[in-house]
C-alpha positions, 0 to 999 in steps of 0.5 A: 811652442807658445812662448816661440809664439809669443815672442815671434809676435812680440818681434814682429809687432815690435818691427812695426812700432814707431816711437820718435817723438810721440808721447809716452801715452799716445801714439798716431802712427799713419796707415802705410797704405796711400792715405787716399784709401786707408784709415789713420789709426788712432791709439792712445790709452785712458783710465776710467771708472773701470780701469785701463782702456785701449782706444782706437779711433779710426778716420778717413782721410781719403776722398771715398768711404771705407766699410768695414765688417763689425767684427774687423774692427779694432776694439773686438779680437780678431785676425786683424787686430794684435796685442801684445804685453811685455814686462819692461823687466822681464823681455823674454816673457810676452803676455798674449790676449786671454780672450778668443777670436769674436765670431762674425758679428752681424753688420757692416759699418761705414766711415764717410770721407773726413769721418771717424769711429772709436771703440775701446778696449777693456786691457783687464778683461783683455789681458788679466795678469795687467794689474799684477804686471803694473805693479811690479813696474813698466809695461810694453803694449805692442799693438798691430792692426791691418784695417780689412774694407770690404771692397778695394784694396787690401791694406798694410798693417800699422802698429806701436808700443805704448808704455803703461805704468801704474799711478802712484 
């Protein structure tokens, strides 16, 4: 049952990529959802001192503020946020996140028109099985997230695929 999941997920997400043209390590895939409203999202990935990190930037575009709960931002795990690894060469076996869903974290945050915010994602507390995946070759990270404000209307998902490999 889980596999039917994963794959489900790993199709879906893939229904919502878009890849023309982008780099192969940073995408910026528009929100769907009218720009006067919505965040642009922002995913690229960086390795650090601790290894491979996803970063989200949210910005406003729009001409009013957007306010998010803490825990519906990107960077943490929640229902509004997806991330899915696929091994290049093995498609038929999507690696899902091992960390559950975070509880509602205290606090509202807001983002001013023309503003932005950033958080990042750790990929080997996310998914542990990264290291040994880009060892063995080219890895898909499907990502999705819906950006859920507190007031106003709801959002579109927004999504991409970016390829991992591993340095040399």
């Amino acid at each position: 049952m889980r596999t039917v999941f994963c794959i489900s997920a790993a199709v879906l997400c893939f229904c919502y990529c878009t890849c023309g043209g982008a780099d192969r390590n940073e995408i910026e895939v528009p929100s769907i959802a009218s720009q006067t409203i919505a965040p642009k999202v922002t995913v690229s990935v960086t390795n650090d001192g601790s290894g491979l990190s996803l970063v989200f930037v949210l910005r406003n575009d729009g001409v009013s503020e957007l306010s998010f709960n803490r825990s519906d931002l990107p960077w943490f795990p929640n229902e509004h946020t997806s991330l899915l690894l696929v091994a290049v060469d093995q498609p038929d076996r999507p690696i899902g996140p091992t960390l559950d869903w975070v509880s509602l974290l205290p606090g509202r945050v807001t983002i001013p028109p023309g503003g932005m915010m950033s958080g990042t994602v750790n990929l080997k507390r996310r998914f542990h099985r990264i290291g040994r995946l880009l060892k063995q070759g080219e890895v898909m990270l499907f990502w999705a997230y819906k950006p859920k404000v507190i007031e106003g209307k709801s959002l579109e998902w927004t999504g991409g695929l970016l390829m991992l490999k591993s340095k040399p």
